[in-house]
N, CA and C atoms as an extended XYZ file, in Angstrom:
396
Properties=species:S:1:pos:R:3:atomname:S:1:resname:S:1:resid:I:1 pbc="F F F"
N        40.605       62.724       35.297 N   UNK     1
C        40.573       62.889       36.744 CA  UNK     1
C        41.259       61.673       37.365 C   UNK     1
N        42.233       61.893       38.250 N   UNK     2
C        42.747       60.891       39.111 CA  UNK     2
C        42.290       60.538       40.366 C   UNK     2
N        41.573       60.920       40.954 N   UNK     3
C        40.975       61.209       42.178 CA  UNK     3
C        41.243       59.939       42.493 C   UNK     3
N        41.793       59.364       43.551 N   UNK     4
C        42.149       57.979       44.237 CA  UNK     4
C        42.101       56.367       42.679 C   UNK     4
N        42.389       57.196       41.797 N   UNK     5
C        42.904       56.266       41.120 CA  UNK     5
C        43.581       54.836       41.390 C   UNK     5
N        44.551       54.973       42.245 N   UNK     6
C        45.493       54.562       42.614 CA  UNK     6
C        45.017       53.251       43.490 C   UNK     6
N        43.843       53.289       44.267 N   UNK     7
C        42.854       53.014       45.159 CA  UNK     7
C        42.257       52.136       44.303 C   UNK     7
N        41.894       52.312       43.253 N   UNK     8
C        40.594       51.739       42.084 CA  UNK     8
C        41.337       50.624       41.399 C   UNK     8
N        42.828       51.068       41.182 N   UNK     9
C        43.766       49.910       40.363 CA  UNK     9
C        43.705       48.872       41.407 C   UNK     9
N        44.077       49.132       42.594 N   UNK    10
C        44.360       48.209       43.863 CA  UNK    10
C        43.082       47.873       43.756 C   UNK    10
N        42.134       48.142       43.732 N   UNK    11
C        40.866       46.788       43.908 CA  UNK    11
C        40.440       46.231       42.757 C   UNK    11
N        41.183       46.401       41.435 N   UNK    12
C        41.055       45.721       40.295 CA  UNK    12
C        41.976       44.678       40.673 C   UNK    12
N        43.283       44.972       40.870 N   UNK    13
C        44.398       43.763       41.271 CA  UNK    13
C        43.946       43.152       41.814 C   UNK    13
N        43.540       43.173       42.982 N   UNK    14
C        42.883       41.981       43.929 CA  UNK    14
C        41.652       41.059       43.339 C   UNK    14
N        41.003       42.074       42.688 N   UNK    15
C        39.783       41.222       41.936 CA  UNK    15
C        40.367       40.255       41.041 C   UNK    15
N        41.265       40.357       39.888 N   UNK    16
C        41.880       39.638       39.349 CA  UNK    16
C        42.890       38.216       40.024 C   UNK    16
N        43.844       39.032       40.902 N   UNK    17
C        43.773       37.855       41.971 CA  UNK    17
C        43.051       36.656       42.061 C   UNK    17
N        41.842       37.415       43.068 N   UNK    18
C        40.684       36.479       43.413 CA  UNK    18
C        40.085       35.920       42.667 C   UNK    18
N        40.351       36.129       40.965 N   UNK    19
C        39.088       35.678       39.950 CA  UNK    19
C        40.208       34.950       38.850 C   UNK    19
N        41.431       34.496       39.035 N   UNK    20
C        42.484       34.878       38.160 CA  UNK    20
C        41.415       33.656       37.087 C   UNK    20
N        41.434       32.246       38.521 N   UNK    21
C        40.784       30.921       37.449 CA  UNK    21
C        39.875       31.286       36.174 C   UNK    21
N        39.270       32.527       36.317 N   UNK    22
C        37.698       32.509       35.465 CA  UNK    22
C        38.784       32.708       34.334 C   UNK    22
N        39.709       33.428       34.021 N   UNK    23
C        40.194       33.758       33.278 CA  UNK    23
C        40.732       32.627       31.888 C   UNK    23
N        40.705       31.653       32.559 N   UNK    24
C        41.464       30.447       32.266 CA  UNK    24
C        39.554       29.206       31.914 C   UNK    24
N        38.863       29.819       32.390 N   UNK    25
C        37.686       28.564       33.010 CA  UNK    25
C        36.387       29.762       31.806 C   UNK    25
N        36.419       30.538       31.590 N   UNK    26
C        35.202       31.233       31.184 CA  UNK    26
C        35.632       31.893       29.665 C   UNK    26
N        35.169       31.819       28.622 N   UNK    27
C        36.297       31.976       27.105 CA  UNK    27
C        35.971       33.819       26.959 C   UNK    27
N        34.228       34.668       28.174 N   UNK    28
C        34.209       35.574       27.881 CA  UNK    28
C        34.713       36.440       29.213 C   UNK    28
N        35.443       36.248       29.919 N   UNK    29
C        35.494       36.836       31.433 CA  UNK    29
C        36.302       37.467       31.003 C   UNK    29
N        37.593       37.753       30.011 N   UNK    30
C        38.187       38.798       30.082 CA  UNK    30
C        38.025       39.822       28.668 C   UNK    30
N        36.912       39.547       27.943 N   UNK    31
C        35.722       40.357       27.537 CA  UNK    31
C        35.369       41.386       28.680 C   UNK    31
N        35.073       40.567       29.340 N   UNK    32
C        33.654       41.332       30.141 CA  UNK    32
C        34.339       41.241       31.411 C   UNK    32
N        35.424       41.480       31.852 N   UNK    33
C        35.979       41.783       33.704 CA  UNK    33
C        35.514       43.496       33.895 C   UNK    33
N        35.338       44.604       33.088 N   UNK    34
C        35.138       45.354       33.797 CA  UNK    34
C        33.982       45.429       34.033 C   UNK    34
N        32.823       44.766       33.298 N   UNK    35
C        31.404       44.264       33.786 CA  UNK    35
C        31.704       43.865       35.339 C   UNK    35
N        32.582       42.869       35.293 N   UNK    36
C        32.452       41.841       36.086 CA  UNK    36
C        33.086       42.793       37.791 C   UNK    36
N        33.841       43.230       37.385 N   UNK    37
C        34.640       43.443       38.657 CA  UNK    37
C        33.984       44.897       39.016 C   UNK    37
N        33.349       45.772       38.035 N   UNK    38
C        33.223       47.025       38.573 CA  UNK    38
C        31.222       47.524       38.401 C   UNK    38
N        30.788       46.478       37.994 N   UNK    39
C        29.131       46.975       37.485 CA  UNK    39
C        28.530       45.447       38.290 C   UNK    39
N        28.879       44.590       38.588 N   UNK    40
C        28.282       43.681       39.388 CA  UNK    40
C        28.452       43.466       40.816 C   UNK    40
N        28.481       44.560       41.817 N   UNK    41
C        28.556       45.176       43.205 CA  UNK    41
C        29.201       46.402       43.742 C   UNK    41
N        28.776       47.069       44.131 N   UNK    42
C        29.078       48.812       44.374 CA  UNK    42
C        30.414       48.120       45.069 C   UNK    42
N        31.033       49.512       45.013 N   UNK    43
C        32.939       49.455       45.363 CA  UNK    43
C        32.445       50.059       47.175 C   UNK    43
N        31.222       50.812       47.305 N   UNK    44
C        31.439       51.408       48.704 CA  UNK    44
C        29.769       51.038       48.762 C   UNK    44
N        29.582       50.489       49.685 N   UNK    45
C        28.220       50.235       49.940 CA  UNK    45
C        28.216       51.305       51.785 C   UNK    45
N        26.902       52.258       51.848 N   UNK    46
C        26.714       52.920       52.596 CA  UNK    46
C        27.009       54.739       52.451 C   UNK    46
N        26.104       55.295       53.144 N   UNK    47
C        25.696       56.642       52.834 CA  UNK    47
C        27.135       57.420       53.165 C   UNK    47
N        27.307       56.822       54.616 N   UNK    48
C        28.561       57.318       55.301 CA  UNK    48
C        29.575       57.390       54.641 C   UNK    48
N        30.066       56.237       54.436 N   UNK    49
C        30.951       56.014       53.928 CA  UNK    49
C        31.474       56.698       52.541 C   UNK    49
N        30.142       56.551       51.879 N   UNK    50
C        30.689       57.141       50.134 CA  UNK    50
C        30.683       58.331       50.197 C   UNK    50
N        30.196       59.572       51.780 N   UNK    51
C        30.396       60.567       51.814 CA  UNK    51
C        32.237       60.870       52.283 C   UNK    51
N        31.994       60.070       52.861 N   UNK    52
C        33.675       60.214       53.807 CA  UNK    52
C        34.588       59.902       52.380 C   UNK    52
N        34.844       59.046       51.211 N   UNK    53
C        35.295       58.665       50.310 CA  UNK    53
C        35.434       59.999       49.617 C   UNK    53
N        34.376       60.349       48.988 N   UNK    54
C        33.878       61.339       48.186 CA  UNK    54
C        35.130       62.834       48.828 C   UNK    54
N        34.890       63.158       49.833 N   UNK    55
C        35.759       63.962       50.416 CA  UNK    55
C        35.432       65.779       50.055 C   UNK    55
N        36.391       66.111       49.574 N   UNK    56
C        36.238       67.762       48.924 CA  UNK    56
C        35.863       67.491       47.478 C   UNK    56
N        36.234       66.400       47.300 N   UNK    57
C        35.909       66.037       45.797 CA  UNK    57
C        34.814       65.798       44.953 C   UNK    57
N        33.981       65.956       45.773 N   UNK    58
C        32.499       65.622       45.052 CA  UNK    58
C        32.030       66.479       44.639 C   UNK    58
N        31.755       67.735       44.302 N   UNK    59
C        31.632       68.554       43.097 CA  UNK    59
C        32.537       68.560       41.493 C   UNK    59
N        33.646       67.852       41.605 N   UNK    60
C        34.327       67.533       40.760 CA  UNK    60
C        33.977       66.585       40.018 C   UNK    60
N        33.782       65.488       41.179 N   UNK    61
C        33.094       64.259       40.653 CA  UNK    61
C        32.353       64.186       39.911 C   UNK    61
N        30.908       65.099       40.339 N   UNK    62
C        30.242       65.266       40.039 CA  UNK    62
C        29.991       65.549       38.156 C   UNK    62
N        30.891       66.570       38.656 N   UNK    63
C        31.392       67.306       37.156 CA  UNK    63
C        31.465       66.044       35.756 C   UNK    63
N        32.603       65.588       36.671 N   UNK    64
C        33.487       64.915       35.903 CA  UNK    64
C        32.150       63.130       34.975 C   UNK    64
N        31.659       62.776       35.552 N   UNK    65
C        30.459       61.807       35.995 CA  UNK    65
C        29.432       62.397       34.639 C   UNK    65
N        29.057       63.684       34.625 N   UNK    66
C        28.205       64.428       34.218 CA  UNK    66
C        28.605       64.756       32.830 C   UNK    66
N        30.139       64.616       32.649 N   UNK    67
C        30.936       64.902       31.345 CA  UNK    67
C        30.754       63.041       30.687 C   UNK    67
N        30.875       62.359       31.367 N   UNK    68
C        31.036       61.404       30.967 CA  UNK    68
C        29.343       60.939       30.381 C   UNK    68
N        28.752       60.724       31.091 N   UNK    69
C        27.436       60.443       30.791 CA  UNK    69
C        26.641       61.097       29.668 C   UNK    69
N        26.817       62.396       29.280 N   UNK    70
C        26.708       63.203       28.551 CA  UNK    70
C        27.449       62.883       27.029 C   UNK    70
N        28.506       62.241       27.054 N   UNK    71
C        29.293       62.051       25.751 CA  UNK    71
C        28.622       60.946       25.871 C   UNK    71
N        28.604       59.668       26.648 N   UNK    72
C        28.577       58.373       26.144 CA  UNK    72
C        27.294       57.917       26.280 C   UNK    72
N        26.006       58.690       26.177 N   UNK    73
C        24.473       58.423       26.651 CA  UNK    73
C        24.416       59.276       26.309 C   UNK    73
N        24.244       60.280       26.108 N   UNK    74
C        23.352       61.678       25.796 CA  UNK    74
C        22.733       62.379       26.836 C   UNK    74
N        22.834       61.285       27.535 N   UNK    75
C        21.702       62.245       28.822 CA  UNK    75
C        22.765       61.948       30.286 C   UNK    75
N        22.311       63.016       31.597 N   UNK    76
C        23.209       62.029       32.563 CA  UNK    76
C        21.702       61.296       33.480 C   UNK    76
N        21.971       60.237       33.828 N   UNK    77
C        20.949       59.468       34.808 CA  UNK    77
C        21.401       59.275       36.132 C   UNK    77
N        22.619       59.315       36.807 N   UNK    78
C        23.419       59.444       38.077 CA  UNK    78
C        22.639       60.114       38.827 C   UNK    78
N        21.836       59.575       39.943 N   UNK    79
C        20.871       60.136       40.633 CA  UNK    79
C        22.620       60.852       41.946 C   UNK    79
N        23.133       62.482       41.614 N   UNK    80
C        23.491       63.083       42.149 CA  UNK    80
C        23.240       63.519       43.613 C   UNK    80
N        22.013       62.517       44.033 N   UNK    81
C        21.509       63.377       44.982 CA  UNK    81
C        22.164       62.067       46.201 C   UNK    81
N        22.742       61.112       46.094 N   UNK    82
C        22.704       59.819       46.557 CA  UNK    82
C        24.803       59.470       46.804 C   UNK    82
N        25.088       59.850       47.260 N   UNK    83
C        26.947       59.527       47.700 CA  UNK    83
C        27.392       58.079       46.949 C   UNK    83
N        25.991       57.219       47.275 N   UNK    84
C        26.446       55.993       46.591 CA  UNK    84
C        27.237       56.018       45.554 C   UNK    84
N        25.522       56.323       45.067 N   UNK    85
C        25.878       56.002       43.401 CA  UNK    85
C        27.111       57.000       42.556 C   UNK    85
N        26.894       58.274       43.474 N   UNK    86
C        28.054       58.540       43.098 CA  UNK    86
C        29.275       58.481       42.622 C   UNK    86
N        29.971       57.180       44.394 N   UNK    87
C        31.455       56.668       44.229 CA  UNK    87
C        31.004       55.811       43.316 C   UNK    87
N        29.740       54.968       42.967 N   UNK    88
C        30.176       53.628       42.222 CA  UNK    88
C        30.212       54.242       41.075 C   UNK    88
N        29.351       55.334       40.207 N   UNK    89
C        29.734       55.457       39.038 CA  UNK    89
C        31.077       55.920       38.469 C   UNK    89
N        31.149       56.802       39.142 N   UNK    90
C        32.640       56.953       39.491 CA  UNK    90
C        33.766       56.479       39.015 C   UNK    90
N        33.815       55.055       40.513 N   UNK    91
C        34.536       54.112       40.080 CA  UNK    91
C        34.156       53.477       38.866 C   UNK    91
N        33.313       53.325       38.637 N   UNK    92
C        33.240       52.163       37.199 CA  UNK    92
C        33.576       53.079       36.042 C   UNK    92
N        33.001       54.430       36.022 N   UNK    93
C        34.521       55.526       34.750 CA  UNK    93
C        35.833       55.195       34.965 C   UNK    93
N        35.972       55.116       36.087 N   UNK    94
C        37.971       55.093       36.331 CA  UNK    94
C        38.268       53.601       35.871 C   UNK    94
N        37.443       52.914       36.349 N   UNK    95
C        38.075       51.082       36.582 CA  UNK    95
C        37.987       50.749       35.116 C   UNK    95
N        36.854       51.355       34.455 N   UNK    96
C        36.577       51.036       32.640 CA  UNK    96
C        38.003       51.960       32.285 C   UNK    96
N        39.073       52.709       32.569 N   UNK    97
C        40.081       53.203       31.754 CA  UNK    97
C        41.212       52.636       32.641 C   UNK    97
N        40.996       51.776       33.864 N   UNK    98
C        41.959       51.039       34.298 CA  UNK    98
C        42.519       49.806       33.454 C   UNK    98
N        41.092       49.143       33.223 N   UNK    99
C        40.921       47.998       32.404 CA  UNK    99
C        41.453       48.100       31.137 C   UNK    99
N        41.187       49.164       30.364 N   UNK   100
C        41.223       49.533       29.096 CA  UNK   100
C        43.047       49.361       29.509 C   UNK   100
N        43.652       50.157       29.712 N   UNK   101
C        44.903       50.192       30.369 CA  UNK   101
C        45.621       48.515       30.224 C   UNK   101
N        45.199       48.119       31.336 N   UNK   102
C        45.776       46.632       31.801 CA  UNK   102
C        45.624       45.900       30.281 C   UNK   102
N        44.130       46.011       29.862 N   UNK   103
C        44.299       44.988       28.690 CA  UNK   103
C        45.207       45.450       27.670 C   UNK   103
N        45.613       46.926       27.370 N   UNK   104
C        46.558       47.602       26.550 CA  UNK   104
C        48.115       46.738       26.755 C   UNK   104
N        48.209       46.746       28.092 N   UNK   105
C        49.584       46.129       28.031 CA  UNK   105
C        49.485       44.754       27.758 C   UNK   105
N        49.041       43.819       28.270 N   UNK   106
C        48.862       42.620       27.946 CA  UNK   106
C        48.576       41.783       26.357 C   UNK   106
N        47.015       42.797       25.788 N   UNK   107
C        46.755       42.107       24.881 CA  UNK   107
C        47.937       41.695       23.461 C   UNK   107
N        48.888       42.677       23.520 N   UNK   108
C        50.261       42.214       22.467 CA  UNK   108
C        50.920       40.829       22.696 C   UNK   108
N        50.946       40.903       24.142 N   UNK   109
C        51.743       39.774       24.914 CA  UNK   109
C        50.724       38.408       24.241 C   UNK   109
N        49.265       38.251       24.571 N   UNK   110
C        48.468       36.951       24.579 CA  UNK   110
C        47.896       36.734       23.526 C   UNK   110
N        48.338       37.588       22.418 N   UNK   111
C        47.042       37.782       21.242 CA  UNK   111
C        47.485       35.778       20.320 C   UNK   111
N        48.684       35.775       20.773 N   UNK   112
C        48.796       34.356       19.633 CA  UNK   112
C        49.416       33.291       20.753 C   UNK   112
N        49.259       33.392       22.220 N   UNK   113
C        48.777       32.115       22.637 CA  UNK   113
C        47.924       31.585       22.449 C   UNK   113
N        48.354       30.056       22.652 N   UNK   114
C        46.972       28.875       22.895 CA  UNK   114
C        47.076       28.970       24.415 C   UNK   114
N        45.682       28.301       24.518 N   UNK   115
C        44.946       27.486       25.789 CA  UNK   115
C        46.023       27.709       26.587 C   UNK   115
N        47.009       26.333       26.481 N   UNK   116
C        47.900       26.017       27.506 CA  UNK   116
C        48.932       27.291       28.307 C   UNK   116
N        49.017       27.978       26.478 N   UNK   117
C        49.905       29.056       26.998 CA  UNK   117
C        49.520       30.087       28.110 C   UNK   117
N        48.476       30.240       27.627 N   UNK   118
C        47.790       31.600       28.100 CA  UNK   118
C        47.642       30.758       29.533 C   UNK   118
N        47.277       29.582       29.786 N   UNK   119
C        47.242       29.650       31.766 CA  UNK   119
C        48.883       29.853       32.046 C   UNK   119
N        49.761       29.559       31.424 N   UNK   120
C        50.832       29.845       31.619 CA  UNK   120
C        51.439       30.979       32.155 C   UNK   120
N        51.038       31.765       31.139 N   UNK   121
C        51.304       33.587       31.104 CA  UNK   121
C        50.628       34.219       31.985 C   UNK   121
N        49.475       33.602       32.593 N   UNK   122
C        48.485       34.314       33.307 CA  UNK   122
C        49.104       33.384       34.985 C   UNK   122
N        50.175       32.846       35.306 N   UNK   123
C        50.101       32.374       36.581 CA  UNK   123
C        50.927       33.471       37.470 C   UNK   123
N        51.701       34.340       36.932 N   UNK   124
C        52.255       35.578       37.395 CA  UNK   124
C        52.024       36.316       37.069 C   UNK   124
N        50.680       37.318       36.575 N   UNK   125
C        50.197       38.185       35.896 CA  UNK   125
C        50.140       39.123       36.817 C   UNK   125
N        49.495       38.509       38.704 N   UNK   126
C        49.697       39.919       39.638 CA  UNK   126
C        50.829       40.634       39.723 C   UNK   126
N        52.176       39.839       39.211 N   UNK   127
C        53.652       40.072       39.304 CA  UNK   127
C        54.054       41.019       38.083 C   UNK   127
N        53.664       41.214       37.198 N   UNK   128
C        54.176       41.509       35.936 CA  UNK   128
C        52.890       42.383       35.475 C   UNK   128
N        51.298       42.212       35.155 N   UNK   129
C        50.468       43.145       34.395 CA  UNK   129
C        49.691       43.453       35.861 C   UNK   129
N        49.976       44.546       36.459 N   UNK   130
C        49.155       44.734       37.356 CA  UNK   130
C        48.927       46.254       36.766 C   UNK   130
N        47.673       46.670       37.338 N   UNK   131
C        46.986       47.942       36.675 CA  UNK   131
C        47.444       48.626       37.529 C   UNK   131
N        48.150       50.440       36.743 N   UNK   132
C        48.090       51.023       37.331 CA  UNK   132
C        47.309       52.333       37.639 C   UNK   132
């Protein structure tokens, strides 16, 4: 499902942006960025809003949410009844195959820098590995 994909990459970019230092400062942050950027604060906070987001699309979503949870848990727990949690789970399916993505292109590039290199490689990274 693509459903505002496009939307989800753009607020990974910026997160990275905004977080580029940890990258360079923390040895597990790019382990763990889609923890970080997509499971440690909802992408749409408010009822309104994640309805207006959601659009014609939320039976799909739904769907789609329900497929996922089901393969990778066994059970689904997405309280469906709630717009929130909806967009955030949502987003955090899409942003976990954004990520997966971004680190795909990159990890060939950084696998046999050092230290120094890697802040190197990483000072134009919004320019060159941006998720799409």
């Amino acid at each position: 499902m693509d459903y505002k994909r496009k939307e989800i990459a753009e607020y990974f970019n910026d997160y990275i942006r905004e977080n580029d230092g940890q990258l360079f400062e923390d040895k597990y942050f790019y382990d763990d960025i889609h923890h970080y950027c997509f499971n440690e604060s909802y992408y749409i906070i408010g009822t309104y809003q994640a309805k207006q987001w959601l659009g014609d699309e939320t039976l799909n979503i739904i769907n789609f949410i329900k497929e996922y949870e089901e393969f990778h848990f066994g059970k689904v727990s997405t309280d469906f009844s709630d717009a929130e949690k909806i967009v955030n789970m949502y987003t955090y399916i899409i942003g976990e195959e954004i990520v997966n993505d971004w680190k795909e292109n990159i990890d060939d590039d950084i696998q046999y820098l050092n230290l120094d290199t890697f802040r190197w490689f990483f000072n134009d990274i919004n320019k060159t590995y941006q998720a799409v």
